[in-house]
N, C-alpha and C positions, 0 to 999 in steps of 0.2 A: 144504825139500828139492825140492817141484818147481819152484820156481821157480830154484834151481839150477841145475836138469835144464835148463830154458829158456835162460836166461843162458848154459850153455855149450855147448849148440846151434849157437845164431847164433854163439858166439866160437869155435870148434872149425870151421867151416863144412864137415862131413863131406862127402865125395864116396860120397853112395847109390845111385847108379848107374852102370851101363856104358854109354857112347855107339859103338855098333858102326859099322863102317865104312862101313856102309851107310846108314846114317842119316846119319852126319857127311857121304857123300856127297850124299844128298838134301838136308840141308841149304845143301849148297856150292851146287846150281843155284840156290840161292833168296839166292845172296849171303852167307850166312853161315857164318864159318869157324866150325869146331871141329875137334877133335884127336881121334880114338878113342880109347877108353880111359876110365878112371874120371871120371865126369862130376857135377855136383849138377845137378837140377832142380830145384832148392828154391823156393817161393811165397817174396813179399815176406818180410822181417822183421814188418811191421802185419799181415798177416795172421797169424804165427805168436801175436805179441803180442795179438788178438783171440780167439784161439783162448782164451789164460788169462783173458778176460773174461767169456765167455759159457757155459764148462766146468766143471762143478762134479766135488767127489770123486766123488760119489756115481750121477754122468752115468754111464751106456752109450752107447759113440760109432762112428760106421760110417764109413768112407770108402771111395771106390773110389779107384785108383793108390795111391801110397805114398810114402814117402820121411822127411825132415823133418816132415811133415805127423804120421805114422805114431810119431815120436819123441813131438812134442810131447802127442798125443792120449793117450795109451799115458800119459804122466806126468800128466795131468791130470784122468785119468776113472778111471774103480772099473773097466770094460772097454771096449776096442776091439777092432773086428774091422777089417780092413784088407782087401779084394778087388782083385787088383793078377794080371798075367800075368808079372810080371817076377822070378821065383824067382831071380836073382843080387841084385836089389834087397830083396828080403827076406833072406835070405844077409845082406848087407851091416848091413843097418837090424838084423836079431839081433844081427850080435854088437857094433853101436854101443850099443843099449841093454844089453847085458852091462856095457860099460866104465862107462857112467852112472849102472847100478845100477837100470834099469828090471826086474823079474822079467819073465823070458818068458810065463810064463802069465796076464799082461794085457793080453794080444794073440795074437786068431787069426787066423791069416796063411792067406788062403783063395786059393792062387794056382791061379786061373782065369778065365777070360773074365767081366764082372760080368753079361751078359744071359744066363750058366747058372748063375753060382755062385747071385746074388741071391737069383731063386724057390726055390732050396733049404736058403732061411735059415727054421729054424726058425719054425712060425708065429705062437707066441706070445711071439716079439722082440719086444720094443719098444724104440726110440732115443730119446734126446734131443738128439742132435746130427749132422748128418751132410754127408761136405766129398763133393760131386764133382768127381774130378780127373783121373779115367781117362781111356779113350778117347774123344777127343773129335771124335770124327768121327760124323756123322748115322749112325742116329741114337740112340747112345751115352749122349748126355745124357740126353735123355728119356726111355729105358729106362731109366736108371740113377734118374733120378728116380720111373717109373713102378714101381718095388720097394721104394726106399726110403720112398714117399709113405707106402704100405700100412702100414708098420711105426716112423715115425716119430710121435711122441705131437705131437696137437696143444698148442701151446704151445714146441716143442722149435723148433731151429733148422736150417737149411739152411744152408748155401755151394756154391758154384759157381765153382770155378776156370778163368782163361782166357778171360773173357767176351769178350775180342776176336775169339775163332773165334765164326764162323755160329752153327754148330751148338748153342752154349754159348749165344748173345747171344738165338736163339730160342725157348731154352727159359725162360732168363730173361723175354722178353717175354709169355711164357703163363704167368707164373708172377706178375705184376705185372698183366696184364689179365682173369685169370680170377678174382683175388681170394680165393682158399682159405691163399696166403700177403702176406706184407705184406713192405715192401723195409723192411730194419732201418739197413743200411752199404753202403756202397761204397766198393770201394780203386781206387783206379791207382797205379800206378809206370813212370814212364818211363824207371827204368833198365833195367826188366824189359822193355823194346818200348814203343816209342809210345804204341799204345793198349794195354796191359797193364791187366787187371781181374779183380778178384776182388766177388762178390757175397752178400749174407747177407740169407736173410730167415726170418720167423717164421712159424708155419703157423699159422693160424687156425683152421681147421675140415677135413676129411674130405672130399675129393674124390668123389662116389657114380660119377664115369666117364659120365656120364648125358650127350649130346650136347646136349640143350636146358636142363641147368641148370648150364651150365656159361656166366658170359659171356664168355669168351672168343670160343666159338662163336657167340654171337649176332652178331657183327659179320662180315659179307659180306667174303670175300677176293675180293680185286682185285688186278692187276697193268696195272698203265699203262703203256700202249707206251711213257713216256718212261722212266719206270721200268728197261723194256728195253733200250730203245737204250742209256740210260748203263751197262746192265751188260754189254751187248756189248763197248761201247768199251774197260771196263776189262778185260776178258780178252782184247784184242787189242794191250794195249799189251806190250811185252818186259817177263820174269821176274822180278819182284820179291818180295821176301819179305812175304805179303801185309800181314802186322798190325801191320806197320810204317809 
């Protein structure tokens, strides 16, 4: 049965969102056409298809944004919670898992910002899986992780969608050098963008927040004038779509 659900996901390729005029405009100074209107932002197929590798019945699964992501997790765990600002994309994603035959009430759809909904999740949650996908603009990611860390069982799994944006690539980087999680997978897709990524790793141990037991912190930040100069140059070159 779920893997049905899966199967006809990707072959159904549902449109879960709205692409507003505004956006498709901002995307136009960055080179890239779209149309307003019913939109997917769906993650790769490998990662939908990772999703059923590493999810059991019996999981509780959290993600921030929503979409496909939201379908597949929903059929694949005992519960999902979903934290997403996009109440038309929840709208939508209901009543796709209607036709699928997902019950609504294996999914609570918490549409609000994730840096207020999070700290309002009950405190004795615990996850075994959880995708960030939300807002990925600094610094999103790292709140998003800094709530989910708290409530995620060690042994359970993380993702990180988008690893191409900054903000996403450096919270991956403190999440690989501070050592509390371990790097499991890595996707690209270059249909999805250039450098399109997706990341997965496993948690080891409980972060205590502590400044000097963390190594991340033990290594001295630096910024090298050359450093600088090439990133001058690149923000002074004309508009392009960066992660591309």
């Amino acid at each position: 049965m779920t893997q049905n659900i899966i199967e006809r996901l990707l072959a159904d390729n549902p449109k879960l969102h709205t692409l507003s005029a505004e956006h498709a405009e901002l995307l136009a100074t960055y080179g890239v056409r779209a149309e307003p209107g019913p939109a997917s932002h769906a993650v790769p197929p490998e990662v939908i298809r990772y999703f059923e590798k590493v999810v059991r019945p019996d999981h509780v699964t959290v993600e921030t944004g929503g979409g496909y992501t939201t379908v597949a997790l929903a059929a694949l765990a005992r519960h999902h919670t979903c934290v997403t600002v996009d109440r038309e994309s929840v709208e939508l994603t209901r009543e796709y898992m209607g036709r699928v035959g997902i019950p609504e009430e294996k999914v609570t759809f918490i549409v609000e910002s994730s840096d207020v909904a999070l700290p309002k999740l009950p405190e004795d949650t615990r996850f075994d899986f959880a995708f960030i996908d939300g807002n990925h603009a600094y610094p999103f990611p790292a709140v998003d992780w800094h709530y989910i860390d708290l409530r995620l069982k060690v042994g359970g799994f993380l993702g990180l969608d988008n690893t191409e944006i900054r903000a996403v690539y450096d919270q991956c980087r403190f999440l690989e050098e501070n050592r509390t999680y371990e790097l499991v997978d890595r996707f690209e897709n270059h249909a999805y963008g250039r450098r399109y990524g997706a990341s997965f790793y496993r948690k080891l141990k409980d972060d205590g927040r502590e400044t000097f037991n963390q190594p991340y912190n033990l290594r001295p930040a630096r910024r090298t004038q050359l450093r600088k100069l090439l990133g001058d140059i690149r923000w002074r070159r004309r508009k392009v779509w960066p992660w591309d």
